[in-house]
C-alpha positions as CSV (number, residue, x, y, z in Angstrom):
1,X,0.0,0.0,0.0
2,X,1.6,3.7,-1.1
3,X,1.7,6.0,1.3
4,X,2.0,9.8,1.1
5,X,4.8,11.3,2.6
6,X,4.5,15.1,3.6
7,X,8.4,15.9,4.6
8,X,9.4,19.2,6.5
9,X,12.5,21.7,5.0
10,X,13.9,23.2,7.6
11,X,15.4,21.0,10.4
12,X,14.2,18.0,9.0
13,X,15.9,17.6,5.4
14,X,17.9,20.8,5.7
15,X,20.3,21.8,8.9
16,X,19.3,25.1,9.2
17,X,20.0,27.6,11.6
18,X,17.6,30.5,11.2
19,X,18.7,32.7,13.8
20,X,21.6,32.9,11.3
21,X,20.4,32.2,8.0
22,X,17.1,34.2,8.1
23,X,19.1,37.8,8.9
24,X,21.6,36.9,6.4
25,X,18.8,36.4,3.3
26,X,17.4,39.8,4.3
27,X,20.4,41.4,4.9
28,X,21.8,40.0,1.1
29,X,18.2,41.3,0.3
30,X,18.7,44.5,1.2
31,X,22.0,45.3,-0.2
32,X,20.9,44.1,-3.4
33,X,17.9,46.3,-3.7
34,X,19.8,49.3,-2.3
35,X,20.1,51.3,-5.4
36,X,16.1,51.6,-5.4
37,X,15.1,51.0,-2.2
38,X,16.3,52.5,1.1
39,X,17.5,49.4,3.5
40,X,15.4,49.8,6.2
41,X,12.3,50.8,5.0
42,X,12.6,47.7,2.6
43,X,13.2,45.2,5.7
44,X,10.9,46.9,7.3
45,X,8.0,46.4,4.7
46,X,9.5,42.8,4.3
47,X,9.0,41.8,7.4
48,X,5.0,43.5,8.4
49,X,4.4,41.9,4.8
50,X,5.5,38.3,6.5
51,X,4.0,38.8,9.3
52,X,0.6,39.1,7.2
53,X,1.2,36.2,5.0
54,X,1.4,34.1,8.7
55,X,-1.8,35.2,9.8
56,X,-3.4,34.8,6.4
57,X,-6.9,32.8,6.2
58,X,-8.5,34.6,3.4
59,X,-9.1,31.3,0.7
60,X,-9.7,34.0,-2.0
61,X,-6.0,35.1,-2.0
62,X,-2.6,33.8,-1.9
63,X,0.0,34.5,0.3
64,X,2.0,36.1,-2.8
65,X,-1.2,38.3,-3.1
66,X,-1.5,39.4,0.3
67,X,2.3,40.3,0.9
68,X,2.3,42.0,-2.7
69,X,-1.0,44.3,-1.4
70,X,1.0,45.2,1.5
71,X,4.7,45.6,0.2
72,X,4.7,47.6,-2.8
73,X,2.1,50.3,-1.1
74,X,4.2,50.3,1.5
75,X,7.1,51.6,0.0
76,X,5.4,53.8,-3.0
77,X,6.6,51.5,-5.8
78,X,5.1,49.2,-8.4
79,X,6.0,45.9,-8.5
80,X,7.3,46.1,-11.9
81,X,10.1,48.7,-10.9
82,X,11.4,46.0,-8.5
83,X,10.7,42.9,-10.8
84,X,13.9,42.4,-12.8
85,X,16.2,43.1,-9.7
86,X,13.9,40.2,-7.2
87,X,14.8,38.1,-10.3
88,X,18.5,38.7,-10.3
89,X,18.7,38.4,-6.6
90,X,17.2,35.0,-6.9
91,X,19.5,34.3,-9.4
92,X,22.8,35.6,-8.5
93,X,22.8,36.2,-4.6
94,X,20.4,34.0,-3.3
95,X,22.5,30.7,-4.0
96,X,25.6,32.1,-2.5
97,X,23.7,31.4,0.7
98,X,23.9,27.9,0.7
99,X,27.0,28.0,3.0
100,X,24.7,28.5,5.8
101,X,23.0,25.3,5.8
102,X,23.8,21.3,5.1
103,X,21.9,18.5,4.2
104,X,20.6,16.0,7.2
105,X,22.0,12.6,6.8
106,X,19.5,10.2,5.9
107,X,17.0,12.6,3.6
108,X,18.3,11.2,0.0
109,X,18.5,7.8,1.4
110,X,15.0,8.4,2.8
111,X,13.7,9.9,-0.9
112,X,14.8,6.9,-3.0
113,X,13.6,4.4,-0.9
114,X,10.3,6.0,-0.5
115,X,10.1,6.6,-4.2
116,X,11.2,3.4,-5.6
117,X,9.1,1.5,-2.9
118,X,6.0,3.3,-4.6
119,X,5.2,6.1,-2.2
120,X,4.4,9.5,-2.8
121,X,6.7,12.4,-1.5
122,X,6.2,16.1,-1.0
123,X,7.7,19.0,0.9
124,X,5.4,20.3,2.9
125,X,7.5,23.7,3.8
126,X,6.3,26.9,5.4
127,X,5.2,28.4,2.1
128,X,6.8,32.1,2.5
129,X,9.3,31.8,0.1
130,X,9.2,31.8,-3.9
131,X,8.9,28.8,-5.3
132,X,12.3,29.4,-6.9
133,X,13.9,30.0,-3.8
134,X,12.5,26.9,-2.4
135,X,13.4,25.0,-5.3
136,X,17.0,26.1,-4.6
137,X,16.9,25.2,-0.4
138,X,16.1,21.7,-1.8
139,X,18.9,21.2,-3.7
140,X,21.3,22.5,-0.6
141,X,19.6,19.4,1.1
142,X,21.2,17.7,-2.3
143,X,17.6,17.2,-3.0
144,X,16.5,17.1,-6.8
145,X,13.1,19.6,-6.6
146,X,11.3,17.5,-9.6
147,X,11.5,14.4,-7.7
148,X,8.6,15.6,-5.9
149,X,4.7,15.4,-6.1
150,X,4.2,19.2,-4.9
151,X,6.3,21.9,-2.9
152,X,4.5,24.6,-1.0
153,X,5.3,28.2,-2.1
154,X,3.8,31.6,-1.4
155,X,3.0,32.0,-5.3
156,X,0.2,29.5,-4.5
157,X,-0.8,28.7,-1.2
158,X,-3.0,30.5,0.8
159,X,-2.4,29.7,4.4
160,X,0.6,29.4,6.8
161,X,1.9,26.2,8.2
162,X,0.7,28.4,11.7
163,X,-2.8,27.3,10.2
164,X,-4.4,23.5,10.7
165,X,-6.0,24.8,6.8
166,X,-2.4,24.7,5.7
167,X,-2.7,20.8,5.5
168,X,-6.0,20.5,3.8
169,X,-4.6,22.7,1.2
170,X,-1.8,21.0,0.8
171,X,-3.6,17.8,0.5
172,X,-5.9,18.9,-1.8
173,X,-3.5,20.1,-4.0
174,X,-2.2,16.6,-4.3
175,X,-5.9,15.6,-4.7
176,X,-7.2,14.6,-1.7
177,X,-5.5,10.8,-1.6
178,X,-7.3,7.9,-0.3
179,X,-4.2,6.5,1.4
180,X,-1.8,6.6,4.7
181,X,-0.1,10.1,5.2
182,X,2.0,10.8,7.4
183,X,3.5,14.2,7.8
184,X,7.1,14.4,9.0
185,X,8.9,17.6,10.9
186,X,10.9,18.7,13.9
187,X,9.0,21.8,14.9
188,X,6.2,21.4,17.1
189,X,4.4,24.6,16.2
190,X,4.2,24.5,12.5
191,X,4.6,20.7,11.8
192,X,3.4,18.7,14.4
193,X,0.8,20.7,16.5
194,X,-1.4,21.3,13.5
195,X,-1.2,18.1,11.6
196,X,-2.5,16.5,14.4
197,X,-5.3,19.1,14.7
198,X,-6.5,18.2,10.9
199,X,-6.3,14.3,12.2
200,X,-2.6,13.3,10.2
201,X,-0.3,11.1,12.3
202,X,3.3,12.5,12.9
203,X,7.0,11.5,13.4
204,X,9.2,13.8,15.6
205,X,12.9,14.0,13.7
206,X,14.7,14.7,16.9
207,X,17.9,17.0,17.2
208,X,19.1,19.4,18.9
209,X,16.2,21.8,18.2
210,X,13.5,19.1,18.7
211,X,11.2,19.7,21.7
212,X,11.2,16.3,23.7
213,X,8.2,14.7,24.2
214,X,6.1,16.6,27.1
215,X,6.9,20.2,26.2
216,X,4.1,22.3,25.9
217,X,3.9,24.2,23.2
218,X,2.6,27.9,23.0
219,X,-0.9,27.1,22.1
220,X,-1.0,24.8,26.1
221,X,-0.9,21.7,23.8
222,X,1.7,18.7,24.9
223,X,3.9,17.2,22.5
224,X,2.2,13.8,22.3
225,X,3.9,10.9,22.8
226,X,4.7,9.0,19.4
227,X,7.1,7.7,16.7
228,X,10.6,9.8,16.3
229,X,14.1,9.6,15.6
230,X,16.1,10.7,12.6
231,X,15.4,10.4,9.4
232,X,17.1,6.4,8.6
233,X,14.9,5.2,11.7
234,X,12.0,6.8,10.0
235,X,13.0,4.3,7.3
236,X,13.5,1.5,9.2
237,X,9.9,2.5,10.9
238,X,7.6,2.7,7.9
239,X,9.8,-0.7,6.9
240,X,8.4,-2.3,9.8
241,X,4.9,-0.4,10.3
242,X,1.7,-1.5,9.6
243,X,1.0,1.3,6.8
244,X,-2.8,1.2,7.4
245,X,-2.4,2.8,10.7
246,X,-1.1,6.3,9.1
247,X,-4.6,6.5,7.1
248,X,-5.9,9.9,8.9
249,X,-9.1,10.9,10.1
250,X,-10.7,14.1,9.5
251,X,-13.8,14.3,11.5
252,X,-13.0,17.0,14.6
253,X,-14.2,20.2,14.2
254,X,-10.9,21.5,13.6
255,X,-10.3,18.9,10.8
256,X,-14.2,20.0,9.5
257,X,-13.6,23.8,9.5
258,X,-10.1,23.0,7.9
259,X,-11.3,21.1,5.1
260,X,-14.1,23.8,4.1
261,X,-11.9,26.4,4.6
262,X,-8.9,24.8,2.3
263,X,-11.0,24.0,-0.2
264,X,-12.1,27.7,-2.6
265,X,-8.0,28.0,-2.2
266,X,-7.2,24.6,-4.0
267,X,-9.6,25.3,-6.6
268,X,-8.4,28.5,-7.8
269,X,-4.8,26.9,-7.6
270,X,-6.2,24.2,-9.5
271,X,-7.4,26.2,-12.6
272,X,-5.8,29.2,-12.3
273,X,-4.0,28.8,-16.1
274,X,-6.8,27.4,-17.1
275,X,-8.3,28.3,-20.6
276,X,-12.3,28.6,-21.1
277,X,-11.8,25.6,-23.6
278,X,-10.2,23.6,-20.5
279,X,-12.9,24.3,-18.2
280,X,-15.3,22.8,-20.0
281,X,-13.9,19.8,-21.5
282,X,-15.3,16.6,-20.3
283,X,-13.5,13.6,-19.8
284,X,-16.6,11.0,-21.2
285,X,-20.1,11.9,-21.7
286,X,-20.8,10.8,-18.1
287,X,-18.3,12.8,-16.2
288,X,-18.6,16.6,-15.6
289,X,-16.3,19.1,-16.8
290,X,-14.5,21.5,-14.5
291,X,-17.2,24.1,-15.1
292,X,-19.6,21.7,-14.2
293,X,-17.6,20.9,-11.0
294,X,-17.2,24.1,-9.3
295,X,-20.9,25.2,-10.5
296,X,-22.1,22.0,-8.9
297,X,-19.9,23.3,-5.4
298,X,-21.4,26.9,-5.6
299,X,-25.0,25.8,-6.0
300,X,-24.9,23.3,-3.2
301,X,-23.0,26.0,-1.3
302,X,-26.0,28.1,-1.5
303,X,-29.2,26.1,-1.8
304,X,-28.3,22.8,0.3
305,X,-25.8,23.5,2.9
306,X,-26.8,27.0,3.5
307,X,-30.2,25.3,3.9
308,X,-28.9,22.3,6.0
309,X,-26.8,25.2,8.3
310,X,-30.1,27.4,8.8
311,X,-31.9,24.2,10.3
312,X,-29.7,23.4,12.7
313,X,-28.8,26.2,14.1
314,X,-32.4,27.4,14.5
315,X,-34.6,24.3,14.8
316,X,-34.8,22.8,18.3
317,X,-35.3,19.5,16.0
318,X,-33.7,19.9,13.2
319,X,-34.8,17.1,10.0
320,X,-31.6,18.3,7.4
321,X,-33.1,17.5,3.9
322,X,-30.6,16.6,0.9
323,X,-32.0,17.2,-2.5
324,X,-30.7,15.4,-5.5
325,X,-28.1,18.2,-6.6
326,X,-26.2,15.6,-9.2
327,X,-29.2,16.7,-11.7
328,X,-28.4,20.5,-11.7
329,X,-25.7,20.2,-14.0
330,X,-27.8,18.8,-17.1
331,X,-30.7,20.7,-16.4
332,X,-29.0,24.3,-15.1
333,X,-26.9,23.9,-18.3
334,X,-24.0,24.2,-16.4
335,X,-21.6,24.5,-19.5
336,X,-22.5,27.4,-20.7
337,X,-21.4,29.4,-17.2
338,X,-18.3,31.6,-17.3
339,X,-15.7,29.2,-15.0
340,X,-13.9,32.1,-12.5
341,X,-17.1,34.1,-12.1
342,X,-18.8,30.8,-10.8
343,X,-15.8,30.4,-9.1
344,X,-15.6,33.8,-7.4
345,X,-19.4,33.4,-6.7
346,X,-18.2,29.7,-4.7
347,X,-15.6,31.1,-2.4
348,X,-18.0,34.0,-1.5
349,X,-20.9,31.8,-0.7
350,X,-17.9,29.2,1.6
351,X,-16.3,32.6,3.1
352,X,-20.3,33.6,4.5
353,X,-20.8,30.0,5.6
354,X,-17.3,30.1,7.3
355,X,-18.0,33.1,9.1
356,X,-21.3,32.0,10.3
357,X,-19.4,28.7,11.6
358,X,-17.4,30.5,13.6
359,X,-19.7,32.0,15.7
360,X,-21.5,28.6,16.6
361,X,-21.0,28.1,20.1
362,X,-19.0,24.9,21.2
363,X,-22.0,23.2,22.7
364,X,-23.6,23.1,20.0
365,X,-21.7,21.2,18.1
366,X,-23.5,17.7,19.7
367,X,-26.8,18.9,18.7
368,X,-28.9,16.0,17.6
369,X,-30.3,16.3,14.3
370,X,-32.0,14.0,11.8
371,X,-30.4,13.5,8.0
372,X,-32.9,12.8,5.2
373,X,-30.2,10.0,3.8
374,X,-28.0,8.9,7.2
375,X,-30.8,9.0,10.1
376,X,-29.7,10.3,13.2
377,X,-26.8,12.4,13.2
378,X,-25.2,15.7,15.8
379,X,-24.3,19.3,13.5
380,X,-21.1,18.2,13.7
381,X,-21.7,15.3,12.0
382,X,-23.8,17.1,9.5
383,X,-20.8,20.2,8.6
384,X,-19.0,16.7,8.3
385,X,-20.8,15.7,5.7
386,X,-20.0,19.3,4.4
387,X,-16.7,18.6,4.2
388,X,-16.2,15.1,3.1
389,X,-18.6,16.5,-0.2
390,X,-15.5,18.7,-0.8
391,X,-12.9,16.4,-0.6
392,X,-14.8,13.7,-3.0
393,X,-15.4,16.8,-5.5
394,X,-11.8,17.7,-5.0
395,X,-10.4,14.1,-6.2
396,X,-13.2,14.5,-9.1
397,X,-11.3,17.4,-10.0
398,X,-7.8,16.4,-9.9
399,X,-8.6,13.5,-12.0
400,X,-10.4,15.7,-14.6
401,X,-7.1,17.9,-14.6
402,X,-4.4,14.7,-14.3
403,X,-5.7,12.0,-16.2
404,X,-3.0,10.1,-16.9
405,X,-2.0,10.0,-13.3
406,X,-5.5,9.8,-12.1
407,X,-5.8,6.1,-14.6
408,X,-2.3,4.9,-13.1
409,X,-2.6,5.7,-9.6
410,X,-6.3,5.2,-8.7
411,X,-7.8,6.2,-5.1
């Protein structure tokens, strides 16, 4: 059985000492941007625009987006004045900073056993960098980038790794897998602490910056006892584990909330260079197009969970009906709808749903309710539902945009 591996940069694959390193990029930043920018007005924009790009949990924009709105205003320039010089510094300065950090033992060893043993392997990195500059930390942990399924990058992710919706995002860019995951890091704030909020099971790599098991971590939560070591008993682990006991769960609220949140942010990743012809081709006569798809999502967003949401929060006995929705495509004539605008009209209908979830008080969340399809059910159970509806739609969607993968790795 494959499993998917979601691997950590920093600490993990790449012996990186931030305290050091982190100063140094924005120092070499600086310097290079001198001749149009003044140094500490730059750094100081740089590092409010961060700052934003952490606490990030608007689906409608990615992290790029949100430090760009902040940045350039900032400092009363257009992007394009600073556009050729960001791309020389990535070029020509950036990689001189590969001094500063080594690769861990064990990571290439770790890669090509997981790939040639079938798995699936991803880096699932704080995504505040460029892609490019990403790219380039990989190969300092003599890491080849293309050997892996998806690296996170603020170009187009929408949520920090501070966020549990980082996760959901990330696996819903890689389709939502029906398999084991098991996400891998050292740092209990940004890798382990919220993959075990979205339901993912962990392993520690320990060192010297690892937090031993029964720390507390800022948010009051322990570090839970569990697998960890360095990365060739990680190996040796999954060699000798029982791979069905990393497939996750995702039914706690924070998993729920995560999942609906995540899930307008994959699908504008998903089709942002998408053409009109792409959205509407369709894969066989009896499978929807992408248009189809997200339409499908927007109207069930407003009509049926909207619906479902209303009931129980203000029935004292709430029945939650579940029309037939599969029909609306044929008979809505879904095809012939303009793909973003639907799309746009989506994430505003999740964003107002997602508002109104928040302010559902925490006892409500047992609530007994009746389902027209599964019989006797709580809300949670229900906004559950919610959620699993996304992540079946999201694997419809990665199949319609990855065929050939989709036909050789099914589920």
């Amino acid at each position: 059985m494959p499993i998917t591996l979601l691997l950590d940069l920093d600490d993990t694959l790449l012996d990186t000492d931030e305290r050091a390193f982190l100063p140094a990029y924005c120092d070499s930043l600086a310097r290079h941007l001198t001749p149009l920018l003044p140094p500490a007005a730059m750094l100081d924009a740089l590092h409010s625009g961060v700052e934003l790009m952490r606490s990030n949990i608007d689906p409608s924009r990615t992290l790029r987006e949100v430090f760009d709105a902040h940045f350039y205003p900032r400092l009363g320039v257009e992007p394009e004045a600073l556009q050729a010089a960001v791309v020389s510094f990535y070029k020509t300065v950036f990689p001189g900073l590969r001094r500063m950090a080594r690769p861990i033992a064990g990571g290439r060893e770790l890669i090509d056993w997981a790939l040639a043993a079938g798995h699936e392997v991803a880096i699932a990195t704080d995504p505040l960098f460029p892609l490019e500059a990403t790219e380039e930390r990989v190969r300092w942990a003599g890491l080849d980038p293309a050997r892996f399924s998806l690296i996170s990058a603020f170009e187009t992710f929408h949520f920090s790794k501070a966020h549990v919706a980082y996760f959901a995002e990330f696996l819903g860019r890689l389709g939502w897998p029906d398999r084991p995951v098991l996400m891998v890091g050292n740092d209990l704030e940004r890798d382990l602490t919220p993959a075990r909020a979205i339901g993912l099971p962990t392993f520690r790599v320990e060192g010297s910056k690892a937090l031993p098991v029964g720390a507390i971590s800022r948010s009051g939560l322990p570090v839970a006892a569990g697998s960890g070591g360095n990365l060739m008993q990680l190996t040796d682990w999954l060699n000798s584990s029982p791979l069905e006991t990393f497939v996750p769960s995702f039914k706690t609220w924070s998993a729920v909330q995560a999942v609906l949140l995540a899930t307008p942010a994959v699908l504008q990743s998903m089709t942002a260079d998408l053409s009109p012809q792409m959205w509407k081709m369709e894969r066989s006569a009896a499978e929807w197009a992408m248009i189809e798809l997200v339409c499908h999502l927007r109207d069930t967003e407003r009509e049926v969970h909207a619906a479902q949401l209303k009931t129980l929060m203000e029935s004292p006995a709430p029945f939650v009906a579940r029309p037939d929705a599969a029909v609306w495509a044929k008979q809505r004539r879904y095809l012939g709808e303009d793909g973003p605008a639907s799309l746009r009209e989506f994430v505003a209908a999740r964003v107002a749903a997602i508002n109104q979830l928040q302010s559902v008080p925490e006892g409500l969340w047992t609530k007994p309710a009746r389902h027209a399809i599964f019989g006797p059910t709580t809300f949670l159970e229900v906004v559950g539902f919610m959620a699993d509806h996304d992540r079946l739609h999201l694997q419809q969607a990665w199949d319609i945009l990855h065929p050939v993968a989709a036909a050789a790795h099914p589920g």
